[in-house]
N, C-alpha and C positions, 0 to 999 in steps of 0.2 A: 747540545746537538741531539737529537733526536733519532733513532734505528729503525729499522724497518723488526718488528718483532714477529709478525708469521706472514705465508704467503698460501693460499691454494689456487686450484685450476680443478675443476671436474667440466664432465663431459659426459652427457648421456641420452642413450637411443632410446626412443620408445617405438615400439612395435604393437601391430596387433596383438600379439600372442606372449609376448615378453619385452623388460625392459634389462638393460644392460647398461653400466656405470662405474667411470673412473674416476680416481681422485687423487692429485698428487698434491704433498702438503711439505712446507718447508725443507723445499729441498737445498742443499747447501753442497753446491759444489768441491768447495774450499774445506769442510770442513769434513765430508764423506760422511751429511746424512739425509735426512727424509722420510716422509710418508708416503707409499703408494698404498692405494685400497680398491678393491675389484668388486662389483657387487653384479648378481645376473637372479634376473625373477623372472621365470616363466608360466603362463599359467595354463593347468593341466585340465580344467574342467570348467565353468561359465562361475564357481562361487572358490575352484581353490586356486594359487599360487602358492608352488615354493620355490626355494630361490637359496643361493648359498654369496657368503661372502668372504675376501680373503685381506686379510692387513697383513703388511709388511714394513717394519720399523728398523730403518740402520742410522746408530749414534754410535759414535767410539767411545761416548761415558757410561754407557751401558754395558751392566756383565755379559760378555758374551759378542757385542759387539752389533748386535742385531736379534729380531723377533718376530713370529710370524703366528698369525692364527685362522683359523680356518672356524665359520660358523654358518648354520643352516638354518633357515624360517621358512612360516607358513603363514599364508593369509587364507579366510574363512570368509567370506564375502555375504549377507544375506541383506536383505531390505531395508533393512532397521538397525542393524548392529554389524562389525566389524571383529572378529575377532585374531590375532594374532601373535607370532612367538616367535622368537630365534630361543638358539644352542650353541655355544659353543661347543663342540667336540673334541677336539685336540688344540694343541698351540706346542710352538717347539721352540727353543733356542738355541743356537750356535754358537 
């Protein structure tokens, strides 16, 4: 017999000036877990975008029980080349 081994759903707005972006991933009601992930890019100038993202992780076989991180990027846009980067800056457990 055969399981269902993962499940997502995203969802996301493009705009003129910025894109915005959901993500929810194996959520398991029964078992009280899942992924949600946030993602929001705006762009500040005709060559830059930056944009921050946030994951948030709840397993009960995880220490702690749950996990969340917080990261920040930059895109550099020119004719010919692309250049880009995220950060993590912080991440916390409970």
């Amino acid at each position: 017999m055969s399981k269902l081994a993962a499940a997502q759903i995203s969802l996301e707005r493009r705009g003129r000036l910025s894109t915005i972006g959901m993500t929810l991933a194996n959520l398991n009601p029964f078992n009280g877990n899942g992924v949600f992930v946030a993602q929001y890019l705006r762009r500040l100038t005709e060559r830059l975008d930056l944009g921050a993202e946030f994951v948030y992780q709840k397993d009960p076989r995880m220490p702690g029980g749950q996990i969340s991180a917080l990261s920040y990027a930059a895109r550099y846009t020119m004719p010919d080349y692309i250049f880009s980067g995220s950060t993590a800056i912080n991440s916390a457990t409970a």
